[in-house]
C-alpha positions in Angstrom: 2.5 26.3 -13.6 -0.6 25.3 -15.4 -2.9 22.6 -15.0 -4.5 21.1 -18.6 -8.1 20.3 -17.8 -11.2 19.1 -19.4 -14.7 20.5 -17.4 -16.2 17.2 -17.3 -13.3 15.3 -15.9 -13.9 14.0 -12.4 -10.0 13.2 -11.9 -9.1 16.9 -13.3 -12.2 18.3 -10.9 -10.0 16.5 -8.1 -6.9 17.9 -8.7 -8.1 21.4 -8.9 -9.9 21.8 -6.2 -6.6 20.6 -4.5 -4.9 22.8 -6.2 -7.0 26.0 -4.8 -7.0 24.5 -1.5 -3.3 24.8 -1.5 -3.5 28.2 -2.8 -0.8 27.3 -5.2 -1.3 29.9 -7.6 -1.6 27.6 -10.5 -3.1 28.3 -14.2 -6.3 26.2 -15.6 -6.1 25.6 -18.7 -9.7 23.9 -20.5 -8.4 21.9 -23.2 -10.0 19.4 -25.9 -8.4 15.9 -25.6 -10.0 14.7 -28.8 -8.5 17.2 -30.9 -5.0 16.4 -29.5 -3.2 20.0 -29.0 0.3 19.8 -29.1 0.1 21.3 -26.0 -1.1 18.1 -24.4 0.7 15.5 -26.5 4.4 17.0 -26.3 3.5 16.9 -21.9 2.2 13.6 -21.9 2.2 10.9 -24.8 -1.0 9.4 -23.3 -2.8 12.6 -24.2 -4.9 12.3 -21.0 -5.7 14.9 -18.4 -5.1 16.3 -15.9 -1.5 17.3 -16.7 0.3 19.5 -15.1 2.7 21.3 -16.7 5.8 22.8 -14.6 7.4 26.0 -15.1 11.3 24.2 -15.9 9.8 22.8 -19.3 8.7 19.3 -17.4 5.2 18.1 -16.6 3.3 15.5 -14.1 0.4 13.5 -14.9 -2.1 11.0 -14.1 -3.8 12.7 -11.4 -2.2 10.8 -8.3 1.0 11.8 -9.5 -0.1 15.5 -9.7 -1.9 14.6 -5.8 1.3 13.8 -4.7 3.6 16.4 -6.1 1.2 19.1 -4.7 1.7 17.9 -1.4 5.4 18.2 -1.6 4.8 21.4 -3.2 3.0 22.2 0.0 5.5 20.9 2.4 2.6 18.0 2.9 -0.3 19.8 2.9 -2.3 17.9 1.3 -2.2 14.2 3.0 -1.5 13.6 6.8 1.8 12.9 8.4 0.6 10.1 11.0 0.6 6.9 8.8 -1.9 5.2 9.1 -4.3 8.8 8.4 -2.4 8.7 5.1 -3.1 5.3 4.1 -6.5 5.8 5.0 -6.4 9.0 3.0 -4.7 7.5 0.0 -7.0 4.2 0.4 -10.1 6.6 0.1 -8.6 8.4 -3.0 -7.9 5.1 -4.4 -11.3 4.0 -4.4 -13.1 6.9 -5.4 -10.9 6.7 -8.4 -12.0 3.3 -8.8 -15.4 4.1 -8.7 -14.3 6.9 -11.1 -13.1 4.7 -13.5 -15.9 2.7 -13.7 -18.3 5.5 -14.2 -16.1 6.4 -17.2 -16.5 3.2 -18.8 -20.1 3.0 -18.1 -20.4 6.6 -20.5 -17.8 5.5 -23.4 -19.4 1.8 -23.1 -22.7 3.8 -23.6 -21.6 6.9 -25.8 -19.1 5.7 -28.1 -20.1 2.2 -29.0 -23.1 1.5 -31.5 -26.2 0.8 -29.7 -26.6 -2.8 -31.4 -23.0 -3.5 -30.1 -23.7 -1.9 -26.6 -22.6 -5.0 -24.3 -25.4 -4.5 -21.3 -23.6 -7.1 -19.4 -20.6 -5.4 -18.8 -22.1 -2.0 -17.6 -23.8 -4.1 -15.2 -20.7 -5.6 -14.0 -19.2 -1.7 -13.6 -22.3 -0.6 -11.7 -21.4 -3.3 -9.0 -18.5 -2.6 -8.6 -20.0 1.2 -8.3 -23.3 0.2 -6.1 -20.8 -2.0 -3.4 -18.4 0.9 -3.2 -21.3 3.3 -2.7 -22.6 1.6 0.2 -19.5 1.2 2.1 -18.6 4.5 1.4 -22.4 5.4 2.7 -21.4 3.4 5.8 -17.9 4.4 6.4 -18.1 8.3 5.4 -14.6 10.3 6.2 -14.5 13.1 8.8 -14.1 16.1 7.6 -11.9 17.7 10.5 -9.8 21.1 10.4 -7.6 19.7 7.4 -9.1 18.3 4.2 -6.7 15.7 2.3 -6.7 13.9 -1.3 -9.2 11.5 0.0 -11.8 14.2 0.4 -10.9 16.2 -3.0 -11.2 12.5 -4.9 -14.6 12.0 -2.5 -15.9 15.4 -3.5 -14.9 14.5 -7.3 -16.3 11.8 -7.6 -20.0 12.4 -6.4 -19.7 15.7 -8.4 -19.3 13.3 -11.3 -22.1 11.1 -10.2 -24.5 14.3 -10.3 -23.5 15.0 -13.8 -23.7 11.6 -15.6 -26.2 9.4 -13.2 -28.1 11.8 -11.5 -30.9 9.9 -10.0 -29.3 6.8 -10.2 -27.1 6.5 -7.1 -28.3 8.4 -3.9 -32.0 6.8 -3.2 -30.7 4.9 0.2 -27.5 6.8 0.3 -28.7 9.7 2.0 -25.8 9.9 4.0 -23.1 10.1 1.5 -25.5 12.0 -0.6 -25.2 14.8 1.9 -21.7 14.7 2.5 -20.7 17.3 0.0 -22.9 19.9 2.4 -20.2 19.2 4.8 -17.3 19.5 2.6 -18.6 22.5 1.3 -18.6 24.3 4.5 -14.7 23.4 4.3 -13.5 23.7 1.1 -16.0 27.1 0.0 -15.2 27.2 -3.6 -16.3 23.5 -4.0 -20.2 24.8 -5.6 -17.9 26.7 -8.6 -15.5 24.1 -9.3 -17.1 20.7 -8.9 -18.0 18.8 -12.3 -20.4 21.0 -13.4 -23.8 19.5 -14.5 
């Protein structure tokens, strides 16, 4: 299998590290979504990464998809079996996508739009939504016991994504989640190589 990547993607960052966690054996792949390879297009007509392409010719995307499919892969590896752990797991994914995807439209808002046209208003209402998450999360950090699951991977992502893009920004009063990736870390060892690299 191969996994179709881009290095800055916090959602691809995820889903790798989850990936190696697994020890699944599969295949990074770095590709450029702007140019459109046919290699992404004919997986996924969205042209988005992660996608994950599967060794019978099919292929999973968005990255809770691909989440989910490795922990079937792994005989449920990758969230836990009690219920209400994996809705707290999958409730902690979900909003460190969220945040995610807020972040994301903070940097197009900011990088892709002329600077007369740059609508400050909005970015603001993002960064709420950012700053409130921040703070619970800050409040209500997960435990990182014997097994890590998505939640922790999308955790990890996502902070390794507020290092690259708002560094200095986010962790002045958020010392504690600002250390949590210390302790993740000392769980998950290759986290330093493959986090969004700054």
């Amino acid at each position: 299998m191969e996994l179709l990547y881009s290095p800055a993607s916090p959602y691809s960052a995820k889903v790798r590290m989850a990936a190696r966690y697994l020890n699944l054996g599969i295949k990074d792949v770095s590709v450029d979504t702007n140019a459109e390879p046919a290699t992404l297009i004919d997986n996924n007509p969205l042209g988005k990464i992660p996608t994950l392409l599967l060794d019978d010719g099919n292929s999973v995307y968005d990255s809770v998809a691909i989440m989910h499919y490795l922990d079937r892969l792994s005989l449920g590896k990758l969230y836990p079996k009690k219920h209400q752990k994996r809705a707290d797991a999958e409730i902690l994914e979900a909003l460190c996508d969220g945040v995610m995807d807020c972040l994301l439209a903070i940097v197009y808002e900011r990088r892709f739009r002329p600077e007369e046209k740059i609508h400050q208003p909005w970015i603001d209402k993002q960064w709420s939504k950012v700053a409130r998450a921040l703070d619970y999360l800050n409040a209500n950090l997960p435990k990182t016991g014997k097994k890590l699951n998505g939640g922790h991977f999308a955790l990890a992502a996502m902070i390794g994504y507020l290092d690259l893009r708002f560094a200095g920004e986010w962790a002045t009063g958020r010392e504690d989640l600002a250390a949590w990736p210390e302790k993740f870390g000392k769980r998950f060892k290759d986290y330093a190589e493959m986090k969004t690299p700054a």
